[in-house]
C-alpha positions as CSV (number, residue, x, y, z in Angstrom):
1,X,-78.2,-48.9,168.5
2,X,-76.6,-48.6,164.8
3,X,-76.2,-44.9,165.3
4,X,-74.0,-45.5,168.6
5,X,-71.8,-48.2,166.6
6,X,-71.7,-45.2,164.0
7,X,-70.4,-42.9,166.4
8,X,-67.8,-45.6,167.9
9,X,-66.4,-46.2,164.6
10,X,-66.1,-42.5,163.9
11,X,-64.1,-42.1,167.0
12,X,-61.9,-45.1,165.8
13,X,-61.0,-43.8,162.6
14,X,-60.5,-40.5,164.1
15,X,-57.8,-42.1,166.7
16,X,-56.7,-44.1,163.8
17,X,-55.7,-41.3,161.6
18,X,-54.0,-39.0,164.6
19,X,-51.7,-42.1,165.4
20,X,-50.7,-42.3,161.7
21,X,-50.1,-38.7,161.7
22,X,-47.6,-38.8,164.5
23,X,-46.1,-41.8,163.2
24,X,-45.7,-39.9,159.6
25,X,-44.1,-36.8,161.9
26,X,-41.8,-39.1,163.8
27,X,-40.7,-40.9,160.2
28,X,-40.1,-37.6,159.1
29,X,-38.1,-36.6,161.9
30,X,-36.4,-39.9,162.3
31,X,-35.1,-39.7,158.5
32,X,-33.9,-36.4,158.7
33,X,-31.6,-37.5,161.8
34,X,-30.3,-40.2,159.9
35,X,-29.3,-37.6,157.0
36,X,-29.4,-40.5,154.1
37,X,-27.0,-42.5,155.8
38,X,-27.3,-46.1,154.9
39,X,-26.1,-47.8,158.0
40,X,-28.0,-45.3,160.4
41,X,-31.3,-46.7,158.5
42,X,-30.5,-49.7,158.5
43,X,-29.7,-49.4,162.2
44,X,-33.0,-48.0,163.3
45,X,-34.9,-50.4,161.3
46,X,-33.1,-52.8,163.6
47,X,-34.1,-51.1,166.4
48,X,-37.5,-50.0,166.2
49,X,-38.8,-53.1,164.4
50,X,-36.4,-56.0,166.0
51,X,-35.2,-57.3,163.1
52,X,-32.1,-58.7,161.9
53,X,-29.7,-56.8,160.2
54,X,-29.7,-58.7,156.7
55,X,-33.6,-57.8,157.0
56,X,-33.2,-54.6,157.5
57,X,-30.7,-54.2,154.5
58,X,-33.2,-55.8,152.5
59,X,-35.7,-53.8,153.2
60,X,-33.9,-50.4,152.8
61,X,-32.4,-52.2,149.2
62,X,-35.9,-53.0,147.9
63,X,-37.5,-49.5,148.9
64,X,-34.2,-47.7,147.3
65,X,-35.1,-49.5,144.2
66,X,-38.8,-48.8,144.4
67,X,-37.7,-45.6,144.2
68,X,-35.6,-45.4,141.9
69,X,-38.0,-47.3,139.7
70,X,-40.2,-44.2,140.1
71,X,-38.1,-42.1,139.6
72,X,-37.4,-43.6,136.0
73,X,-40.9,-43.7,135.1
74,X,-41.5,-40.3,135.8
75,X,-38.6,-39.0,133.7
76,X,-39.7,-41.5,130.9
C-alpha cells in the first residue's frame, strides 16, 4: 500500500513542478510585455492577483529594492 502512496506523490510533484514551469514561462512572458514599465506592473499585479493598487505598488517597491539590495552585495 506504501508503494502506491509512493507512486501518487511522485505524480504530484511531477504536476507540481510542470505548473510552476508554465507559470515561470508566463512570468517571463508577462514581464517582457510590460517592458519595465512601472505602472503596466503594477497594473497586472492588480489584475491577476485582485489587489489594490497601493498593494500592488508596494509590492513592486519592496521587490525593486530587494534587488537592488542584491545588486549591491554582489558588486561589494
Amino acid at each position: 500500500m506504501a508503494a502506491n502512496w509512493d507512486l501518487i506523490d511522485g505524480e504530484q510533484k511531477q504536476e507540481r513542478g510542470k505548473a510552476l514551469h508554465h507559470r515561470r514561462k508566463m512570468m517571463n512572458i508577462e514581464l517582457a510585455a510590460i517592458g519595465g514599465k512601472y505602472d503596466k506592473l503594477v497594473e497586472r499585479l492588480q489584475a491577476n492577483y485582485g489587489i489594490a493598487k497601493e498593494e500592488a505598488q508596494r509590492q513592486v517597491d519592496d521587490f525593486k529594492n530587494i534587488v537592488e539590495q542584491l545588486k549591491k552585495s554582489i558588486t561589494a
